[in-house]
C-alpha positions as CSV (number, residue, x, y, z in Angstrom):
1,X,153.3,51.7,21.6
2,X,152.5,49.3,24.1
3,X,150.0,46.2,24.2
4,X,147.0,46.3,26.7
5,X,145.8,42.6,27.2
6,X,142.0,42.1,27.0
7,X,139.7,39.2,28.6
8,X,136.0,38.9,26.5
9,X,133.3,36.6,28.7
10,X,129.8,36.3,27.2
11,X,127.2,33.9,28.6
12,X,123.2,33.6,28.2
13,X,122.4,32.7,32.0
14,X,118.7,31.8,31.2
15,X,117.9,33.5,34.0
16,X,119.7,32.1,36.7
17,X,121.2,33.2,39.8
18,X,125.3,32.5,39.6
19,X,125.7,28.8,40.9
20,X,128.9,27.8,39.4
21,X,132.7,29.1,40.6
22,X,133.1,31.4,38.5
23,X,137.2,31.6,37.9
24,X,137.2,29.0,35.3
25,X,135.0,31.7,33.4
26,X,137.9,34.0,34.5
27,X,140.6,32.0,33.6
28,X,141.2,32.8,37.1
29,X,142.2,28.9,38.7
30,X,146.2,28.9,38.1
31,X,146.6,32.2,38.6
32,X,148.3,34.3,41.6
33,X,146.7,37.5,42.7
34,X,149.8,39.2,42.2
35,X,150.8,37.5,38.5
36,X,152.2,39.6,35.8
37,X,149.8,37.6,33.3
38,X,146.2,38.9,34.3
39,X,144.5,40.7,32.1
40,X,144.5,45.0,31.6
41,X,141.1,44.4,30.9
42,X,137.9,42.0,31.6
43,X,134.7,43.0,29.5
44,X,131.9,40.7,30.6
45,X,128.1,40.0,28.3
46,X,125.6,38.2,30.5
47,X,121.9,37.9,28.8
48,X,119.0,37.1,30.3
49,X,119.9,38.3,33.6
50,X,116.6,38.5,34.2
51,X,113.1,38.6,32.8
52,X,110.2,38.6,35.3
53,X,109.0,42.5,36.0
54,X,110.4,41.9,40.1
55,X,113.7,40.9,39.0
56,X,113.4,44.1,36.2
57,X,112.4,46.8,39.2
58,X,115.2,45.1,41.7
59,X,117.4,45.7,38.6
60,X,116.6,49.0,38.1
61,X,117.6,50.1,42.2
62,X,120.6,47.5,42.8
63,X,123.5,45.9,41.3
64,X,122.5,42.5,39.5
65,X,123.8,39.3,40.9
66,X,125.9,38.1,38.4
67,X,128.0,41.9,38.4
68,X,128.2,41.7,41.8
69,X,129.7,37.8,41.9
70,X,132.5,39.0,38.8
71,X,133.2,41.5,40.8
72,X,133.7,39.7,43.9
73,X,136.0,37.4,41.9
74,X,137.9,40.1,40.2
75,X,138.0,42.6,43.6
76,X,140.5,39.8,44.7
77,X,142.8,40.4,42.2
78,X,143.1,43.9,42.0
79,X,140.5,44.7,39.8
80,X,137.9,47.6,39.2
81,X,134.5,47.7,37.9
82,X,134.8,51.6,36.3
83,X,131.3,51.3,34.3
84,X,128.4,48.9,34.2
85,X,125.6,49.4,31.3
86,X,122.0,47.1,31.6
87,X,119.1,46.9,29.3
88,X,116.3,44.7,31.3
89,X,118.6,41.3,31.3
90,X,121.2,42.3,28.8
91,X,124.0,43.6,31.4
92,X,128.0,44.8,30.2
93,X,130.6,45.6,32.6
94,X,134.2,46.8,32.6
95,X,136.9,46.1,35.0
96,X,140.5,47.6,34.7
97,X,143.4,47.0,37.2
98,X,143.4,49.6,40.1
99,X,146.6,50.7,39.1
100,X,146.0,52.1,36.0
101,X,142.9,53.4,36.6
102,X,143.6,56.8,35.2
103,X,144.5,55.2,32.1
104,X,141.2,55.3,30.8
105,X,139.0,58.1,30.0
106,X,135.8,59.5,28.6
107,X,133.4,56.3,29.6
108,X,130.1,56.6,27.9
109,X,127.5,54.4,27.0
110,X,123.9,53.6,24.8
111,X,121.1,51.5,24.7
112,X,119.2,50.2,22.0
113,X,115.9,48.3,22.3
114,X,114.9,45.9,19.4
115,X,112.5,44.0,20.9
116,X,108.9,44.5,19.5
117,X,110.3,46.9,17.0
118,X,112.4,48.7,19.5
119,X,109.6,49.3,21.8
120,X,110.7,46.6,24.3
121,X,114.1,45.5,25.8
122,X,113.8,42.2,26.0
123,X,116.1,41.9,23.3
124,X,118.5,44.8,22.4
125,X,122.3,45.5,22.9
126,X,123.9,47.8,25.8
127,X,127.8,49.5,25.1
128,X,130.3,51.1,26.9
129,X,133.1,53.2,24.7
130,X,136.0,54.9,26.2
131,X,139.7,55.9,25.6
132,X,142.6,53.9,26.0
133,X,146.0,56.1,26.6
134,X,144.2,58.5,23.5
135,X,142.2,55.6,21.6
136,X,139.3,54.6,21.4
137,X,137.7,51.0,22.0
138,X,133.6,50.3,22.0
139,X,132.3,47.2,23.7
140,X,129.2,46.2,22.6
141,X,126.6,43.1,23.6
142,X,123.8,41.8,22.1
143,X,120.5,39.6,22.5
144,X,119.1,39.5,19.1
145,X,116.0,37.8,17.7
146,X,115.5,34.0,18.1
147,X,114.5,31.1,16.8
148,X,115.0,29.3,13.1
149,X,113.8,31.3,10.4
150,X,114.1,34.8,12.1
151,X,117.2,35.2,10.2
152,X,116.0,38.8,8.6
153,X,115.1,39.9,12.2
154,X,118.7,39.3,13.6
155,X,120.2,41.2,10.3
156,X,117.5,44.0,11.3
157,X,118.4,44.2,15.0
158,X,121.7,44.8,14.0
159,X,121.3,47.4,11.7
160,X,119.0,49.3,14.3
161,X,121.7,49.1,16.6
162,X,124.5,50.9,14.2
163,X,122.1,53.4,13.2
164,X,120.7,54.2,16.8
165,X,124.0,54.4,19.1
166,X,124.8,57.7,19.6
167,X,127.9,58.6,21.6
168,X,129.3,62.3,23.4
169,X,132.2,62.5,21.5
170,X,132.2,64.1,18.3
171,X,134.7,62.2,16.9
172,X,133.8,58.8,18.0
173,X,129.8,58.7,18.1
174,X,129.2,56.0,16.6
175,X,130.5,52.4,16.6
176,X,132.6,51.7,14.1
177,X,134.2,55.2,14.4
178,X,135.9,53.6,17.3
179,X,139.3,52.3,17.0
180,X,139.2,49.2,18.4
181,X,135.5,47.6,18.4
182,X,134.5,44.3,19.9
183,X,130.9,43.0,20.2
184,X,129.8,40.0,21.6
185,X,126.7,38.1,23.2
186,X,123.8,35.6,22.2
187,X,123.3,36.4,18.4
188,X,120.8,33.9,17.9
189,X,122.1,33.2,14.4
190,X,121.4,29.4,14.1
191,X,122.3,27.2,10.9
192,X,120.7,27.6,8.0
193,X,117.2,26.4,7.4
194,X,116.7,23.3,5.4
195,X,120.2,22.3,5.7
196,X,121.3,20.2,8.6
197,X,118.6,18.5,11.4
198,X,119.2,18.2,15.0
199,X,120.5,14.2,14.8
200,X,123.2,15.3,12.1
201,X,124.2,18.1,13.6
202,X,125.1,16.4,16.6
203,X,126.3,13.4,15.2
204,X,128.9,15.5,13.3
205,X,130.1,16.9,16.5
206,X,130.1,14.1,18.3
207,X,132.9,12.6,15.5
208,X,134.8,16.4,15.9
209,X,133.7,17.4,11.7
210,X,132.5,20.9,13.5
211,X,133.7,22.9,10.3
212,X,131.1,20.9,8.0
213,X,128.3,21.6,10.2
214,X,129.3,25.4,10.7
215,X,129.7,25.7,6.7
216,X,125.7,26.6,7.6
217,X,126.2,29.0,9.9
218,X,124.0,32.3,9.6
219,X,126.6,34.4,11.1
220,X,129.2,33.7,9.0
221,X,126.7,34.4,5.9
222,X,125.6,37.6,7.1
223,X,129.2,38.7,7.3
224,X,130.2,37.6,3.8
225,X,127.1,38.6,2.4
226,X,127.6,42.0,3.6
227,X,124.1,41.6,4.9
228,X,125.4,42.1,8.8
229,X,128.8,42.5,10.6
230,X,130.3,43.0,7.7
231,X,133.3,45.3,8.7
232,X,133.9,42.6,11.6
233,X,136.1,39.5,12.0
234,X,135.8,36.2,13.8
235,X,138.3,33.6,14.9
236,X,136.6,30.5,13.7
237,X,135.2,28.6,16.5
238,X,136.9,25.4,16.7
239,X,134.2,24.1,20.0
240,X,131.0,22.3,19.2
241,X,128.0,24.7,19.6
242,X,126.8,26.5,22.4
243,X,123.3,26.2,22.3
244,X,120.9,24.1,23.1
245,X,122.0,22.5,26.2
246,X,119.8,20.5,29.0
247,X,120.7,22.0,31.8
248,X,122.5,20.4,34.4
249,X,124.1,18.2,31.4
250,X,126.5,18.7,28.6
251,X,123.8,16.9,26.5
252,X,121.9,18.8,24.1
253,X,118.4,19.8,24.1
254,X,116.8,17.8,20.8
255,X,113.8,20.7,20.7
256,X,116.1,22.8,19.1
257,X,119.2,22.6,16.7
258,X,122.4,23.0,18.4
259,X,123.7,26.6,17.2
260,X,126.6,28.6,17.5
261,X,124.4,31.3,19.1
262,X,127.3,32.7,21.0
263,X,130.3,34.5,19.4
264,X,132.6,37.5,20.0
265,X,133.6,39.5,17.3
266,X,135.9,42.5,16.7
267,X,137.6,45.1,14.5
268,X,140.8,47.1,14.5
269,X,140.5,50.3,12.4
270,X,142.6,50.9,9.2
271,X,144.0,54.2,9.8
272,X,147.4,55.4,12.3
273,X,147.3,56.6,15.4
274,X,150.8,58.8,16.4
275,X,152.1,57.4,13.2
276,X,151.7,53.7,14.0
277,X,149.4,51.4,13.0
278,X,147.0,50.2,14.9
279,X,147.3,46.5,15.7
280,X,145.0,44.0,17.3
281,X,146.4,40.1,18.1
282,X,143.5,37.4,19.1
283,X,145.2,34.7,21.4
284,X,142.0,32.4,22.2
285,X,138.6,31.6,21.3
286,X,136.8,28.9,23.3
287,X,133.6,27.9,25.4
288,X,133.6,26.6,28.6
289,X,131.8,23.1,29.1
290,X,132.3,22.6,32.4
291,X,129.6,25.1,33.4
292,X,126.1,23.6,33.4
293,X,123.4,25.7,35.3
294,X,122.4,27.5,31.5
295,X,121.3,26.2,28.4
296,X,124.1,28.2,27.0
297,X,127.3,27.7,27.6
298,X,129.9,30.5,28.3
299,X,132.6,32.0,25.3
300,X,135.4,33.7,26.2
301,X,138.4,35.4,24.0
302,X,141.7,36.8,25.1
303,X,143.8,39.7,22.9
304,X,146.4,42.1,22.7
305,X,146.0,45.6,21.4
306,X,148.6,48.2,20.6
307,X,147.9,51.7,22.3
308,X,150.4,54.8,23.0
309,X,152.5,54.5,25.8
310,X,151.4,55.4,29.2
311,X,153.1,57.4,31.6
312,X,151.8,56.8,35.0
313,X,152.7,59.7,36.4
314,X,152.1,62.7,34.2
315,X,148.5,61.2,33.7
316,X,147.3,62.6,37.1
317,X,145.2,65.5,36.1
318,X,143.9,66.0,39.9
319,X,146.8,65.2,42.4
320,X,146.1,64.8,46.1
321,X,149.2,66.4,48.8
322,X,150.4,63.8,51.2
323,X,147.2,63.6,53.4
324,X,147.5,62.8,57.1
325,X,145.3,63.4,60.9
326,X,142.6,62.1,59.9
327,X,139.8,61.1,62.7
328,X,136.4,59.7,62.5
329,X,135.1,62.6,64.5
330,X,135.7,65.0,62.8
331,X,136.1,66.3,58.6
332,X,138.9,65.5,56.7
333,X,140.8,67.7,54.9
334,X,142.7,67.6,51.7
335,X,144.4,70.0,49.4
336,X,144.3,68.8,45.5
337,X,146.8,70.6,42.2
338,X,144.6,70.3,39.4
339,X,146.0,70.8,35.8
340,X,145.4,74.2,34.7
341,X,144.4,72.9,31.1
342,X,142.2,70.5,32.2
343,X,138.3,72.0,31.9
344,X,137.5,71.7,35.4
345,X,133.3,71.2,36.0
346,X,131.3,72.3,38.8
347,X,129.7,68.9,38.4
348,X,133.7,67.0,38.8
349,X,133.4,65.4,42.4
350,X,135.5,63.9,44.8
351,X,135.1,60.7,46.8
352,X,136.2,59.1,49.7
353,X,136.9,54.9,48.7
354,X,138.0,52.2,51.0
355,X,141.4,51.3,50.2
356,X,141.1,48.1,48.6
357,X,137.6,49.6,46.7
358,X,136.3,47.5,43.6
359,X,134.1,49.6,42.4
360,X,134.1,53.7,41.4
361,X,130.1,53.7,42.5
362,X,130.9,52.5,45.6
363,X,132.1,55.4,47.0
364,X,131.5,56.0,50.7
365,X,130.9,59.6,50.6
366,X,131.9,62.5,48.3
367,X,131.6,66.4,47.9
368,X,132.0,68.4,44.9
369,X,134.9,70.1,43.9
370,X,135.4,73.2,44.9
371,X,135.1,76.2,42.4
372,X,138.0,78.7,43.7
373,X,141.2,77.8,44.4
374,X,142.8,79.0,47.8
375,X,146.2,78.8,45.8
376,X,147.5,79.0,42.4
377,X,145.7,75.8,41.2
378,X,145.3,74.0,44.6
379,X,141.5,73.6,46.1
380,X,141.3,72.9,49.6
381,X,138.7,70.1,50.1
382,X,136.8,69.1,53.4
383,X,135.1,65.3,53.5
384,X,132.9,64.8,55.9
385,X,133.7,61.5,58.0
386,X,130.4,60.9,59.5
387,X,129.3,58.2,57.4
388,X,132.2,56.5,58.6
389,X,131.7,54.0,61.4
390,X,135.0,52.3,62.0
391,X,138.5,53.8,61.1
392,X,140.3,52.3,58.0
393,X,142.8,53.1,55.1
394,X,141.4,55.0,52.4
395,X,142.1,56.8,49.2
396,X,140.7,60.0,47.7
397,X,139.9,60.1,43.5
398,X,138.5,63.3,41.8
399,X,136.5,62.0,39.3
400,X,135.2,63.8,36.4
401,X,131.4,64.9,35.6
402,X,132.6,65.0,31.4
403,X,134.6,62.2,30.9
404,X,133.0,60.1,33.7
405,X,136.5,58.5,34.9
406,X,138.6,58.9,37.2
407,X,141.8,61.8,36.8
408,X,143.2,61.8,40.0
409,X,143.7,59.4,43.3
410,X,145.7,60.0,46.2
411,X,147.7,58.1,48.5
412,X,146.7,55.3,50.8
413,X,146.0,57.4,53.9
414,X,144.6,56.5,57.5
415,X,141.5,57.7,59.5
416,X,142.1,56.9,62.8
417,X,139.6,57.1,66.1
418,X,138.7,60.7,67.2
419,X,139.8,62.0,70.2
420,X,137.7,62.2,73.8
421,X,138.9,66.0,74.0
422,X,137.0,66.6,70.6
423,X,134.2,64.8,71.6
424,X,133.6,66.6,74.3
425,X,133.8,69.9,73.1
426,X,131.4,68.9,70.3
427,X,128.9,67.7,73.0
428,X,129.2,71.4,75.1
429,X,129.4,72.9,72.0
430,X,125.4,71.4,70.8
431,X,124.5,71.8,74.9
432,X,124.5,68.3,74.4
């Protein structure tokens, strides 16, 4: 077996635009682009992204600001965004190293709306499952009901989202059929009512007794109770609460009772897959003070989890020949072997990516994959290069319509500047 690292970020933005550097909320600032050390895998929950209905529409058409600046962060170290899921201001997004990309497989994802009752999505969680070398992980983050005393509301937002998300695969279409699950985000749970006020709360983290004060916590009840989260498991927090900060400060907010509002939770499944156990190894829990622009502050957990070995090589469902000649005037052409077992789709696509691309939606032009082969298994494929404006090194990945990923990517290749001749032919050829 062999261990995939993982990095968790979840942080309530209260509806800000990102302000602060965000590699600290990386763990990004003593590390190399090219270190051994990053992560396999970042997994970020931001809530309250936004909640005005302009910021909603925008949403809806373009990628949100605080995606966009992760990924600006993470595009310089090699990283991916393979799938982004958003619910209003609740917004999850994966990023895997570009490397592996084929690694992982069968993306999917759900929404589940609790606010008003499940008729709004103001609150609500958002997921993303796929596969992992053959098993399955679920990422799931949440913005449940707030406020003191809206305990029972939280307990049923969680059980409408277990009973509503609904995945493709028939053996993993819920959540905790998943072998690995991790959820995360602003849970809202406060401390208990009637127990600690605002001044003794903070004077008992102010002389470091946190685990007296979080004897109260909701959360924690919930899961022992049975009532919520039950089949989960938290690292105990050993940082002061993450809510309710003034912003611009590391002072609390006295209208509210500090809370540990923010958590990230997961679960490793009891059964063996290829005759090992499956194994999950948390190496850090903490939030981030230094950030100040929310009245949240960030959380952020690193693990390890065990998944079959991966064979870079005979992973490639889709594989490209060398690819060469390539000229802006003129379509590019490319001859892929696809597996025969593989259940090609009509709907599979290829697309044409800048070599150093962050993103598998930000594709510069595709075409879909051909439906006869010209050759035992190989499909000749012709991309157009018009939407090209200056020439470049690029890559070529098959992507397919079932499992939404990514089974095949070629060689760096050029595209160099077409020739006069060509031109000019073109241009007699249109009367032109």
């Amino acid at each position: 077996m062999d261990r995939i690292s993982l990095y968790i970020l979840t942080w309530n933005v209260a509806v800000s635009p990102p302000k602060e550097d965000l590699r600290e909320a990386l763990d990004l600032c003593e590390v190399d682009c090219n270190s051994t050390s990053l992560p396999d895998i970042y997994v970020t929950g931001f809530q309250e992204v936004v909640n005005k209905p302009d910021g909603i529409i925008y949403n809806a058409l373009f990628e949100d600001e605080w995606t966009n600046a992760v990924r600006d962060v993470l595009g310089d170290y090699g990283y991916v965004k393979i799938k982004t899921n958003r619910l209003v201001g609740i917004v999850l997004s994966v990023y895997v190293r570009r490397e592996a990309l084929l690694r992982y497989e069968d993306i999917d994802a759900y929404v589940t709306r609790t606010g008003f009752g499940g008729l709004w999505g103001n609150k609500g969680s958002v997921s993303v499952r796929l596969s992992i070398s053959g098993v399955s992980a679920v990422f799931i983050t949440s913005h449940l009901a707030a406020l003191d005393g809206f305990y029972e509301d939280r307990i049923n937002d969680y059980h409408l989202t277990v009973n509503s998300q609904k995945f493709k695969y028939s053996k993993t279409s819920t959540i905790f059929q998943h072998d690995y699950t991790f959820w995360f985000g602003d849970f809202n749970f406060r401390l208990e009512p009637g127990t600690l006020d605002t001044q003794k709360i903070i004077d008992l983290v102010k002389h470091k007794e946190l685990s007296t004060a979080f004897e109260h916590d909701e959360l924690s009840k919930a899961m022992k109770t049975g009532q919520a989260f039950a089949l989960m498991t938290e690292m105990e927090p050993h940082f002061p609460p993450t809510y309710k900060y003034r912003v611009g400060s590391n002072e609390y907010d006295l209208k509210r009772r500090p809370a540990w509002t923010d958590r990230i939770l997961f679960r490793v499944a009891p059964w063996e897959v290829e005759g090992q156990k499956l194994s999950l190894k948390q190496h850090s829990y903490r939030a981030l003070k230094n950030y100040t622009q929310s009245d949240h502050k960030p959380v952020v957990a690193s693990f390890s989890v065990a998944v079959p070995h991966y064979d870079e090589k005979s992973k490639a469902t889709a594989m490209f020949k060398i690819i060469d000649g390539w000229q802006l005037d003129r379509p590019g052409e490319a001859v892929v072997t696809i597996s025969k077992d593989f259940p090609k789709s009509a709907w599979d696509w290829i697309g044409l990516y800048r070599e150093n691309f962050t993103s598998l939606d930000e594709y510069l032009t595709y075409v879909w994959s051909p439906i006869e082969p010209f050759a035992d298994s190989q499909y000749l494929i012709s991309i157009p290069t018009d939407s090209l404006s200056i020439p470049g090194r690029f890559v070529l990945i098959y992507m397919s319509h079932a499992g939404s990923c990514a089974k095949g990517i070629s060689d760096v290749f050029e595209v160099k500047r077409g020739s006069i001749t060509y031109r000019l032919l073109e241009l007699h050829r249109f009367g032109r």
